[in-house]
BAGU-325622 format. One line per field, with one value per residue: residue number from 1; x, y, z of N, C-alpha, C in turn. Coordinates in pm, whole numbers, plus 50000, padded with zeros to 5 digits. Layout:
i: NUM;...
n.east: X;...
n.north: Y;...
n.up: Z;...
ca.east: X;...
ca.north: Y;...
ca.up: Z;...
c.east: X;...
c.north: Y;...
c.up: Z;...
//
This chain:
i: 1;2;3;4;5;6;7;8;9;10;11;12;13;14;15;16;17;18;19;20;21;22;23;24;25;26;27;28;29;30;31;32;33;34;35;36;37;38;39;40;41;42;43;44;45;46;47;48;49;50;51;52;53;54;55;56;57;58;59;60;61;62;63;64;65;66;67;68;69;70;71;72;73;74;75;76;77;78;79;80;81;82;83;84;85;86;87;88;89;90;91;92;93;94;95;96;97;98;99;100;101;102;103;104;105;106;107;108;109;110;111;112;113;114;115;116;117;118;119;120;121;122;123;124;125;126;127;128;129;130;131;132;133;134;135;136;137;138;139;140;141;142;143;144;145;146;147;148;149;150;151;152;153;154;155;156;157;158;159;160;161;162;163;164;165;166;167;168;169;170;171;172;173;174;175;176;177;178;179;180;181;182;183;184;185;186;187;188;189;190;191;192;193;194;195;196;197;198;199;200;201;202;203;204;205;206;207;208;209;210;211;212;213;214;215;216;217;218;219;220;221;222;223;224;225;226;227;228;229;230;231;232;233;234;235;236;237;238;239;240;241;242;243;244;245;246;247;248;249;250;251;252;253;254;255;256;257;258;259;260;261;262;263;264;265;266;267
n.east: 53031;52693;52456;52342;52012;51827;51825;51511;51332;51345;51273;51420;51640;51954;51964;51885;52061;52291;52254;52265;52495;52623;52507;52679;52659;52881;53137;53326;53581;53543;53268;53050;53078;52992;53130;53141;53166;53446;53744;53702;53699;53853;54061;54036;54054;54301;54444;54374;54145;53842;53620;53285;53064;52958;52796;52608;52499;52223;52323;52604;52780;53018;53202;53357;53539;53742;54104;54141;53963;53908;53958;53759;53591;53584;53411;53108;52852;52559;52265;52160;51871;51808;51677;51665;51920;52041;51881;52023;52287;52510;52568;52469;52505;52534;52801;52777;52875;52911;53010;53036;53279;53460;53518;53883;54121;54333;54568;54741;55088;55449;55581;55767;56103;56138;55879;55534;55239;54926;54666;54306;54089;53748;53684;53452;53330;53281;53440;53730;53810;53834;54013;54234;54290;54413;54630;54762;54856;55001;55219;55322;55279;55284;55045;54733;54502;54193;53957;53696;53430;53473;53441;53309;53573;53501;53252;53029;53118;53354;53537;53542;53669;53941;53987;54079;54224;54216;54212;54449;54579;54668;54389;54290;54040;54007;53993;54125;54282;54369;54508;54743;54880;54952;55089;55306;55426;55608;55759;55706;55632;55402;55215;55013;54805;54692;54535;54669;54634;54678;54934;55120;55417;55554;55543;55734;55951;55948;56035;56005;56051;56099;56018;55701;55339;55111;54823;54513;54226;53869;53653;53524;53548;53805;54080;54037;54038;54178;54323;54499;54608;54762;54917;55279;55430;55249;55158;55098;55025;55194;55017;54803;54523;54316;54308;54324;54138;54065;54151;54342;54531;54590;54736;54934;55061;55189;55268;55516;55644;55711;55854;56114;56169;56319;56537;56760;56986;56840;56717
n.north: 87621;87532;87670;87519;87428;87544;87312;87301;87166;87002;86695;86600;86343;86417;86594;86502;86262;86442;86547;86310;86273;86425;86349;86223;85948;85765;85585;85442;85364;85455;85521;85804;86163;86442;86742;87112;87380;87656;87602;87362;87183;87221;87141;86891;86862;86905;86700;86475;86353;86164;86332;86379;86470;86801;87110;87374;87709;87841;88159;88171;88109;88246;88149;87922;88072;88061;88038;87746;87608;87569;87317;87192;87301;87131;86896;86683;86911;87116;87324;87456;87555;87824;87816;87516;87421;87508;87319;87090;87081;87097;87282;87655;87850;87835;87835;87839;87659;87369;86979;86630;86372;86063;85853;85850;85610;85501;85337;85216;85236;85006;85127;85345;85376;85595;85694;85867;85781;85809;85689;85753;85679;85648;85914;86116;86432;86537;86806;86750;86572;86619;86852;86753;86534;86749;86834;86631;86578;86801;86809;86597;86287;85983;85772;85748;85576;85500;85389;85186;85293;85583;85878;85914;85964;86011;86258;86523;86734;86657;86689;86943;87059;86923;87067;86963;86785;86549;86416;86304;86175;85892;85648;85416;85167;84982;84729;84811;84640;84510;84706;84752;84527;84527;84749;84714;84492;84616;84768;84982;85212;85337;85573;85712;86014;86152;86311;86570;86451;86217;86114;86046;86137;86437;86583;86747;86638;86418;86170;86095;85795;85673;85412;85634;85571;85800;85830;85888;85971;85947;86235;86310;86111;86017;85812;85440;85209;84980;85051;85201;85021;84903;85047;85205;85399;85729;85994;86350;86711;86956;87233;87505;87444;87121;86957;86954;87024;86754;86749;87013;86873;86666;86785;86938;86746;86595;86809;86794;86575;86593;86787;86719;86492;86652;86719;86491;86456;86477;86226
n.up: 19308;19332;19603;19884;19902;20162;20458;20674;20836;21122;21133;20947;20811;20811;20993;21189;21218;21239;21457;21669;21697;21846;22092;22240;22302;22070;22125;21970;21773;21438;21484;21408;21483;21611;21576;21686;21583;21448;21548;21657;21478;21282;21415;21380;21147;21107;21229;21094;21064;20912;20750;20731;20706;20648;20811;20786;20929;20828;20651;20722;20553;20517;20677;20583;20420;20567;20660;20784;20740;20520;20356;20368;20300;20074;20080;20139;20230;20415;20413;20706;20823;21073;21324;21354;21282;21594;21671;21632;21710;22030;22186;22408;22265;21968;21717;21456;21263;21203;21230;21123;21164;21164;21472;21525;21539;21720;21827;22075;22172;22207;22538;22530;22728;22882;22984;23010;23173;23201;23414;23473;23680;23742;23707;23642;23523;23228;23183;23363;23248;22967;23034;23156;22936;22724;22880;22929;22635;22659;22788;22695;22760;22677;22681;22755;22983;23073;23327;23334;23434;23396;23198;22915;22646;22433;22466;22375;22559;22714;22443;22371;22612;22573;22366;22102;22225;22223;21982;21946;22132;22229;22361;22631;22714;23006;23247;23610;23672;23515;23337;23579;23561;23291;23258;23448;23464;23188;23316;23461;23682;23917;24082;24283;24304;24608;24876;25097;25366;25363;25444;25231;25015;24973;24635;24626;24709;24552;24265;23971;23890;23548;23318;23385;23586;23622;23863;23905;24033;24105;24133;24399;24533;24525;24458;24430;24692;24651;24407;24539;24687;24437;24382;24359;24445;24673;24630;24715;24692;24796;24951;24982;25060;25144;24944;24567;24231;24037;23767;23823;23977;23848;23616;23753;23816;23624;23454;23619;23608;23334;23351;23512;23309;23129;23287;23317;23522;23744;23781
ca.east: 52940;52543;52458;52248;51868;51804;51702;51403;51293;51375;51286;51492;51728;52082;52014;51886;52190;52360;52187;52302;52649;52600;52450;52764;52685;52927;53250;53397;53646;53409;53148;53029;53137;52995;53173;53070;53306;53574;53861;53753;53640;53981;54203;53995;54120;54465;54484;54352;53983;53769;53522;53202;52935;52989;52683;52631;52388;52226;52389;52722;52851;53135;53313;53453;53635;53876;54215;54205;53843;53921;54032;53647;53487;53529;53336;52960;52794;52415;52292;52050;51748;51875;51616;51711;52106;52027;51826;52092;52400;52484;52562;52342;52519;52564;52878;52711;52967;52936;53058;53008;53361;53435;53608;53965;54172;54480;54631;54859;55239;55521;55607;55915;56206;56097;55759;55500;55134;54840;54570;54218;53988;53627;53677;53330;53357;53332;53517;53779;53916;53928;54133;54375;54359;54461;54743;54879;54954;55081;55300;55421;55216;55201;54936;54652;54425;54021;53872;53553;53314;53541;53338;53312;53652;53444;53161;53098;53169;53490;53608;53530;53769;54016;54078;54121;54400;54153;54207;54601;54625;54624;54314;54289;53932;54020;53987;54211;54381;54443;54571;54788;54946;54989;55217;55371;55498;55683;55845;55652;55642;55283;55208;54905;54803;54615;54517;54791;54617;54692;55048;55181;55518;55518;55540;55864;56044;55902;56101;55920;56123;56075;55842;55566;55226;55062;54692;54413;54077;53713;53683;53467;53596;53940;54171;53984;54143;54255;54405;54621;54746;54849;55015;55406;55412;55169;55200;55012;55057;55194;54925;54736;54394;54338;54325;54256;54037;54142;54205;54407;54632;54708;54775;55035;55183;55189;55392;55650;55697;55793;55999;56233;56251;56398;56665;56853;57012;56736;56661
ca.north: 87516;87614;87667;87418;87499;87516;87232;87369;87027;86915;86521;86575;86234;86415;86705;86335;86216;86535;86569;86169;86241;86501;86200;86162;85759;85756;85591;85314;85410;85439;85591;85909;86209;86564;86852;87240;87533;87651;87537;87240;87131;87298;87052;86728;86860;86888;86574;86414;86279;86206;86412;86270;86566;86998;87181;87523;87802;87973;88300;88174;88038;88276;88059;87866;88146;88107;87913;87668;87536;87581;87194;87159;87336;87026;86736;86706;86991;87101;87410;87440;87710;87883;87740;87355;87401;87586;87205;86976;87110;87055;87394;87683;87962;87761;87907;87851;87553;87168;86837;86533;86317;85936;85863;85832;85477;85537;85248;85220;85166;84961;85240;85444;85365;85756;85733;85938;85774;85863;85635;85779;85603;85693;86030;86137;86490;86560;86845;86731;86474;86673;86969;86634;86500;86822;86872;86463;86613;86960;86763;86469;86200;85898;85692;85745;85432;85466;85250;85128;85383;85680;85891;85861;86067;86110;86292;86681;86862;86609;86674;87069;87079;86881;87145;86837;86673;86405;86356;86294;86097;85759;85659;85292;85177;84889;84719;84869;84522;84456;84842;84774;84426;84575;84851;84747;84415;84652;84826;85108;85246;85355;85696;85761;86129;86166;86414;86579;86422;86022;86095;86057;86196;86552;86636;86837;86548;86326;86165;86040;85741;85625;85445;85670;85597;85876;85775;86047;85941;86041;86418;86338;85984;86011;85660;85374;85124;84882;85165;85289;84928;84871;85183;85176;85537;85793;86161;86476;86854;87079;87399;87549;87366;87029;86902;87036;86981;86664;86825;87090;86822;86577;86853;86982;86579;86575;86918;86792;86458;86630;86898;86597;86446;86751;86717;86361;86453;86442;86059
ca.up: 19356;19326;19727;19891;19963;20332;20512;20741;20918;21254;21111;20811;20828;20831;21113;21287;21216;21296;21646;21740;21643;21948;22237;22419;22260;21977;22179;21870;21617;21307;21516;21361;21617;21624;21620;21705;21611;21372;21609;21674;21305;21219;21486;21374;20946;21138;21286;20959;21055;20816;20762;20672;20652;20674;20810;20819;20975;20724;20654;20828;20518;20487;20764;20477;20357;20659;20603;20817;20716;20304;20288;20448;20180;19944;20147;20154;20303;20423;20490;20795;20881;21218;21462;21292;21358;21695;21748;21611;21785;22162;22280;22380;22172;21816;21664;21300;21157;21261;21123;21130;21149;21181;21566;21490;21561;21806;21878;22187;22112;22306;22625;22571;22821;22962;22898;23098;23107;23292;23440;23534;23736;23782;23673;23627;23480;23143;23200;23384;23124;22890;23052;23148;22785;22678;22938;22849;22503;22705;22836;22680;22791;22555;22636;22871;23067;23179;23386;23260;23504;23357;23150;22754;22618;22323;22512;22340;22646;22663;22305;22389;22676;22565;22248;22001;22205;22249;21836;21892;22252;22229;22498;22611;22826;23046;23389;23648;23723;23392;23325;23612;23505;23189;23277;23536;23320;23153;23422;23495;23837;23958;24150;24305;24361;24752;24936;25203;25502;25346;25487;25094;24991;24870;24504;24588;24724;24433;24126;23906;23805;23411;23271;23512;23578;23728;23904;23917;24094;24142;24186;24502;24660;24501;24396;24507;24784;24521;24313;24663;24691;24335;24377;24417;24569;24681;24607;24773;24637;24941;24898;25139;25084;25178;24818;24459;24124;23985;23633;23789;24046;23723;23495;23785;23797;23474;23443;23717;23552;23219;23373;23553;23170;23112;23319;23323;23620;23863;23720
c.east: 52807;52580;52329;52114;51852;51714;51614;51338;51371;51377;51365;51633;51877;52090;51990;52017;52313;52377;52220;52420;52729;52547;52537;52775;52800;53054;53389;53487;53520;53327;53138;53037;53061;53068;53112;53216;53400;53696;53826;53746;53810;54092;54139;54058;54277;54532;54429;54252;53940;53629;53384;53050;52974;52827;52734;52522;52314;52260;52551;52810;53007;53242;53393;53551;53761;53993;54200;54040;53846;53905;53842;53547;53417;53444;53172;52891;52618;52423;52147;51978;51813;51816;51654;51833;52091;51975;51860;52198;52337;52519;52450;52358;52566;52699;52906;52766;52977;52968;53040;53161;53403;53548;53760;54054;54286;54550;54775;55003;55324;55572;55760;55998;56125;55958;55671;55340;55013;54736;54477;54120;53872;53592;53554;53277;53373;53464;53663;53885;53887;54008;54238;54407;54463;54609;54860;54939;55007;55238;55374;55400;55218;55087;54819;54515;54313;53977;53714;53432;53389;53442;53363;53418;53574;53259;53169;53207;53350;53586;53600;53674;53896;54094;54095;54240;54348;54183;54361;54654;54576;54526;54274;54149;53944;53993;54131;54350;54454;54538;54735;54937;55009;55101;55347;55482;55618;55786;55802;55583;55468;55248;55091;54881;54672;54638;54677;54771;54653;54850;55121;55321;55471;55576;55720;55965;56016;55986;55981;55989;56079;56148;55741;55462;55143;54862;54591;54284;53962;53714;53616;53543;53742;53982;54117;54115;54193;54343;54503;54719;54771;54971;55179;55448;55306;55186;55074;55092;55073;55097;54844;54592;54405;54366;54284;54223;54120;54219;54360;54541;54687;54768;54940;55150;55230;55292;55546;55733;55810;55902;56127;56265;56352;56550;56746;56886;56967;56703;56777
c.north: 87579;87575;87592;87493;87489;87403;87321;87256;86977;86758;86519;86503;86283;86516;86570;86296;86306;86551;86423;86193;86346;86403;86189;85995;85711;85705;85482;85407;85366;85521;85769;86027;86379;86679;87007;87340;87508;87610;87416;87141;87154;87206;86942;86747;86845;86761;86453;86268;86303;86228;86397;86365;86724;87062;87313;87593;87889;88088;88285;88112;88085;88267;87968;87931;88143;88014;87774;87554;87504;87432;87106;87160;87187;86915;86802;86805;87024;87229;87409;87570;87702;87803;87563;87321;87425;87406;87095;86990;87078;87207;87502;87812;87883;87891;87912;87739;87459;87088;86747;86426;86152;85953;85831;85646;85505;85436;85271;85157;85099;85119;85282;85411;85503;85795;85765;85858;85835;85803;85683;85698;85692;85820;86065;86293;86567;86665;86907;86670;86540;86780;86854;86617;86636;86856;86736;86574;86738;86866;86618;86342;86086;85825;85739;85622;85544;85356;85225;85232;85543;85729;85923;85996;86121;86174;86446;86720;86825;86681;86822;87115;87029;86999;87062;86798;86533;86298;86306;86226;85951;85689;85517;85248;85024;84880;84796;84743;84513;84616;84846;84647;84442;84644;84774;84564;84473;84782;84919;85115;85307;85477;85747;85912;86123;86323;86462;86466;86226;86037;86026;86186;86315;86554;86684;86780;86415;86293;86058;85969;85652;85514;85507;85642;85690;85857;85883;85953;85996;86193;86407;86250;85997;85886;85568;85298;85042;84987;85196;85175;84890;84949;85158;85311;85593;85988;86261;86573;86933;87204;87377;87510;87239;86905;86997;86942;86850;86669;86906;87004;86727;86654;86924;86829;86625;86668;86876;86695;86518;86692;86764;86515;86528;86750;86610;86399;86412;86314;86005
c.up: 19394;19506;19732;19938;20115;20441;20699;20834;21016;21268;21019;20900;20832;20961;21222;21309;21323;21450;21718;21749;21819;22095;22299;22372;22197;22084;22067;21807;21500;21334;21455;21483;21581;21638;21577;21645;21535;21445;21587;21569;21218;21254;21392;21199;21023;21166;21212;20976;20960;20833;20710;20619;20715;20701;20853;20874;20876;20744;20729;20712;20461;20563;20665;20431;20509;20658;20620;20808;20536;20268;20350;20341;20085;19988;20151;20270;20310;20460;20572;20836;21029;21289;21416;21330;21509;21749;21765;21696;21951;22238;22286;22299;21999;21763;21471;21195;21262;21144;21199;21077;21184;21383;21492;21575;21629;21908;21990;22107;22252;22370;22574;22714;22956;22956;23033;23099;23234;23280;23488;23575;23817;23739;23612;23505;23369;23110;23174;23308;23024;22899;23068;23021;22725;22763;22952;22762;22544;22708;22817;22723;22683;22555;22790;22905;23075;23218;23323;23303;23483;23274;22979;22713;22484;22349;22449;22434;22690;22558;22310;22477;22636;22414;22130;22048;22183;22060;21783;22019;22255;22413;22482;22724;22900;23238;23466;23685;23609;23333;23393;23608;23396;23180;23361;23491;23235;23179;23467;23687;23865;24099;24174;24360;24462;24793;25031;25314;25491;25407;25359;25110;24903;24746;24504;24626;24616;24305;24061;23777;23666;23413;23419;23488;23667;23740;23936;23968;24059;24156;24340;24543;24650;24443;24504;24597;24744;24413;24434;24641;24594;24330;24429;24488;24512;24693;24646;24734;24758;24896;25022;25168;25080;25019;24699;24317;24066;23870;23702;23920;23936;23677;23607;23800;23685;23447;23498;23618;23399;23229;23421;23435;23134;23120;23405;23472;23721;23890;23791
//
């Protein structure tokens, strides 16, 4: 395949393109989605997005030659002058290979009898949700809730942290009433994680009876006062500081919950 000439223009209509796909805007299925980096260009071919445009860095184009990009090679590609990619991409070290992929469609399914889900509210963070997204699919999560002031799962720095789980977790954006009518309709129990000092049950006296919903908050205010009283229990992490990162107190729910699938007994 002759190699493409270098586009050199900062107005040229596809690094435009390229550089929107990067905004943080893109939140629809359909919507055109940015991605940076052979991993994560590599999960979104794994998890069988389609792929809609291949850019490259000039001089970087022997990133194709690596396995898990080969099936990449064949789709429409561009190649971009350094300072041009360096202006379309969202990070500040460019790792020389972007794409351009459609959002993917991930429809929620009826809950599993044992099913684990995880509601965030307010979660601000980019982050944050995506070290959670990524520790749902650690752990066995099927479906995960946002509340409406949650922050866009398909945000880069989102879709960065998350590793591409975000391209294999079914993510649903709704009110919290209706989130909580929803579930709880179909039997699901509701578990808010609080600080120690809310006088919440510890973690280590905790079952986490199936269907679970486990509740994650704000990183600053925490689970609003309508989120406490939907709540059917309230859970705090025994540790020696008064609370911890919201990422890293779901991702330890989240662990417990799975380990007690584990083992029937405990249930």
């Amino acid at each position: 395949m002759p190699v493409p000439v270098p586009i050199t223009s900062r107005s040229n209509a596809r690094v435009k393109a390229l550089r929107s796909s990067f905004s943080g805007k893109p939140a629809l299925p359909g919507d055109p989605l940015g991605l940076e980096g052979e991993h994560l260009i590599a999960e979104a071919i794994r998890s069988g997005l389609v792929m809609e445009a291949l850019f490259l860095r000039e001089g970087s184009q022997s990133l194709l030659d690596r396995p898990a990009l080969q099936t990449a090679a064949a789709c429409q590609r561009f190649i971009l002058s350094r300072d041009v990619f360096a202006s379309a991409v969202e990070t500040a070290s460019p790792q020389g290979i972007a794409a351009m992929v459609s959002i993917p469609s991930l429809p929620l399914t009826p809950l599993d009898p044992r099913a684990i889900v995880l509601i965030l509210e307010g979660l601000q963070d980019p982050g944050n949700l995506g070290t959670l997204l990524r520790s749902a699919e650690a752990f066995a999560v099927q479906q995960v809730y946002l509340t409406p002031d949650t922050v866009n799962p398909w945000n880069p720095k989102v879709v960065r942290a998350s590793a591409g789980s975000v391209f294999r977790i079914p993510v649903e954006r709704a009110p919290l009433t209706q989130i909580a009518a929803q579930l709880q309709g179909q039997g699901t129990r509701l578990y808010a994680a609080v600080a120690q000092s809310l006088g919440a049950d510890s973690l280590l006296q905790t079952v986490f009876a199936p269907p679970a919903a486990i509740l994650i908050g704000n990183e600053g205010a925490g689970l609003s006062s309508q989120a406490l009283g939907l709540a059917h229990h309230r859970v705090c992490i025994p540790c020696a500081v008064e609370s911890l990162n919201a990422a890293v107190a779901g991702s330890t729910l989240l662990y417990e919950a799975m380990r007690q699938r584990a083992q029937p007994s405990n249930l």
